[in-house]
C-alpha positions in Angstrom: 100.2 88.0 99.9 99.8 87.8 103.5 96.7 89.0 105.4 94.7 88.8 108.8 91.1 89.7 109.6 90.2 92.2 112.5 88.3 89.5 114.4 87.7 85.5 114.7 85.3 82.9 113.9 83.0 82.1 110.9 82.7 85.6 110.0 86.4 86.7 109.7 87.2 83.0 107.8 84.3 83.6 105.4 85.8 87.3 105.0 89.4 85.4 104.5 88.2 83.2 101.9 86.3 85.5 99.9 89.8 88.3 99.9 91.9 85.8 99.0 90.9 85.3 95.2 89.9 88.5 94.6 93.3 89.8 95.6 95.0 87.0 93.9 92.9 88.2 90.4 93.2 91.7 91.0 97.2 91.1 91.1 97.2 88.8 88.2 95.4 91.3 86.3 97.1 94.1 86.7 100.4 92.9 88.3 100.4 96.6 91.0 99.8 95.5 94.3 98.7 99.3 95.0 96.3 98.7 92.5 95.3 95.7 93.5 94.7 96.2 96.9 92.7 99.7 95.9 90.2 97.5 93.9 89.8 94.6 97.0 89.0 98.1 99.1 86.8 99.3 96.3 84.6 95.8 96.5 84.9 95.9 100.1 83.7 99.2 101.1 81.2 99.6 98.3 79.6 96.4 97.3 80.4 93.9 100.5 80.2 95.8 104.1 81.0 93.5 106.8 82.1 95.9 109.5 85.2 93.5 109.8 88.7 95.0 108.0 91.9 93.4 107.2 95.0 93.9 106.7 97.0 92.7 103.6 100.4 92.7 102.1 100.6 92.0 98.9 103.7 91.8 96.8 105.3 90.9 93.7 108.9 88.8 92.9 110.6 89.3 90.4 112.5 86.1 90.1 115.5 87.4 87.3 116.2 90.7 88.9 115.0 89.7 92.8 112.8 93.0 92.7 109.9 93.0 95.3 108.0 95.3 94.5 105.1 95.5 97.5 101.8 97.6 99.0 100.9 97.7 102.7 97.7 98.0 103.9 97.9 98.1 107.3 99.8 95.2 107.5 102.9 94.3 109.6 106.1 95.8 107.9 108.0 92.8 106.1 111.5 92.2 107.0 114.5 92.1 104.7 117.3 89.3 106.3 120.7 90.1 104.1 122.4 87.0 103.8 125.6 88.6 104.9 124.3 88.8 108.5 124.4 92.8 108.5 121.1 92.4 110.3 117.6 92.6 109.7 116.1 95.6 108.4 112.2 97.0 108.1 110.9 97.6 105.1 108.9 101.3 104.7 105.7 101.8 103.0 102.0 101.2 104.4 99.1 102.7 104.2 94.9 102.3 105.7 93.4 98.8 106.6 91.4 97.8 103.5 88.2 98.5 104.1 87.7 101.2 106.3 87.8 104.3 103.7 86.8 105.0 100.2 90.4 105.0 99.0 94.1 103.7 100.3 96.4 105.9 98.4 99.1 103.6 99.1 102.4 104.1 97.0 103.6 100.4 95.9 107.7 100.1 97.3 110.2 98.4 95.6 113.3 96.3 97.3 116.2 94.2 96.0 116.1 90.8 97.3 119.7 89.8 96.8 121.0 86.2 96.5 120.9 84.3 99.9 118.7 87.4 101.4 115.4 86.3 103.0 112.0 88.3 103.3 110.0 87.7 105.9 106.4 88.7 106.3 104.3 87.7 108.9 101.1 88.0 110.8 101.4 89.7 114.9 100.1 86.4 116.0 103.7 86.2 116.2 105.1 89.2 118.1 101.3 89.2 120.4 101.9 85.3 121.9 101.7 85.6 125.2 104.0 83.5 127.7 102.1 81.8 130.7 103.0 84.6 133.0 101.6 87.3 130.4 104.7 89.1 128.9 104.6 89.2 125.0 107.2 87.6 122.5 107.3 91.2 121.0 109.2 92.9 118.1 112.9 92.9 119.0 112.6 89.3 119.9 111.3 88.3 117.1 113.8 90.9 114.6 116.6 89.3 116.9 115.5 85.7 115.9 114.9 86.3 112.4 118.7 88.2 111.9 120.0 85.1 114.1 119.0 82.6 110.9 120.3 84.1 108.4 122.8 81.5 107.4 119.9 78.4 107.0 117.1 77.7 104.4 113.9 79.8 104.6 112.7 76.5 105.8 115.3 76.8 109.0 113.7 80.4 109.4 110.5 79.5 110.1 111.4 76.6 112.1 113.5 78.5 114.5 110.6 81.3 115.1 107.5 79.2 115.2 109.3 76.6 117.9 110.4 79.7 119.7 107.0 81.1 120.0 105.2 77.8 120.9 108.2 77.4 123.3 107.4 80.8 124.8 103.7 80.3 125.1 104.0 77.0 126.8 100.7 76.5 128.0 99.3 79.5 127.3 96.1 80.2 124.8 97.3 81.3 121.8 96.2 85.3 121.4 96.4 84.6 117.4 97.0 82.2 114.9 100.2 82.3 114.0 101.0 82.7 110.2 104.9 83.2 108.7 106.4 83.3 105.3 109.8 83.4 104.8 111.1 83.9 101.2 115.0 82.9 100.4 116.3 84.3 97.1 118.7 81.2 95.6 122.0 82.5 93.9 121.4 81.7 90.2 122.6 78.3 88.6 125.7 78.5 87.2 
């Protein structure tokens, strides 16, 4: 799961740290991230009003077939790396903020991560960094970056965005905090 609150401060980090186990039970329990994320929505609009919304994409691996099998809510689209450098591609599927409305009606998606493929998912406190003189680090920079380490460890991934970002910023204030995860599907033991 990956998630980011519409706003900043106490508020949105209390917000954060009460989604996060209820998302990670709601998955455990019924192991649908559509379902999952229509009950965090449920508790949300009904029984815990905030006026604040986030966004959340939740997912699960399956680690014998590489099947993730995903829901968006409003959420950043993930990115699928191919480890034969083919280039990076968006993944499809999203649906409301969670929330906002009475229901999400989001369809779960399913992709093959392949041996050596990486999925990225991210927060836009890495394509909204500004640079000192106010131009953004944007979408095809970032798409370009991520398709540029697709030989390296998930580990190399995230290296090579988040030093380009903070690189780009330079002494800018951060618009965001910045969050990245970059899975790597191993090829199985032999």
């Amino acid at each position: 799961m990956i998630a980011d609150v519409s706003g900043k401060g106490v508020s949105a980090a209390i917000l954060m740290a009460f989604v996060r186990p209820v998302m990670r039970s709601a998955l455990d329990r019924s192991g649908d991230p559509g379902r999952a994320l229509e009950l965090l929505n449920r508790i949300l609009v009904e029984e815990r009003r905030t006026g604040l919304f986030v966004t959340v994409l939740a997912g699960v691996v399956d680690l014998d077939t590489g099947a993730f099998t995903f829901a968006n809510a409003g959420h950043e689209m993930p990115m699928l790396v191919p480890a034969d450098g083919s280039g990076p591609r968006w993944l499809d599927g999203g649906g409301p903020l969670v929330g906002l409305f009475s229901r999400l009606d989001i369809e779960p998606a399913t992709v093959i991560v392949a041996a050596g493929d990486r999925l990225v998912l991210y927060t836009d406190g890495i394509t909204d960094a500004a640079a000192p003189g106010g131009g953004r680090f944007g979408i095809e920079r970032f798409h370009a970056l991520a398709g540029e380490t697709h030989a390296g460890s998930a580990g190399d991934t995230c290296t090579a965005v988040i030093d380009a970002v903070l690189r780009f910023q330079g002494d800018a204030e951060p618009a965001d905090d910045l969050a990245l995860l970059v899975l790597r599907r191993l090829p199985a033991p032999r």
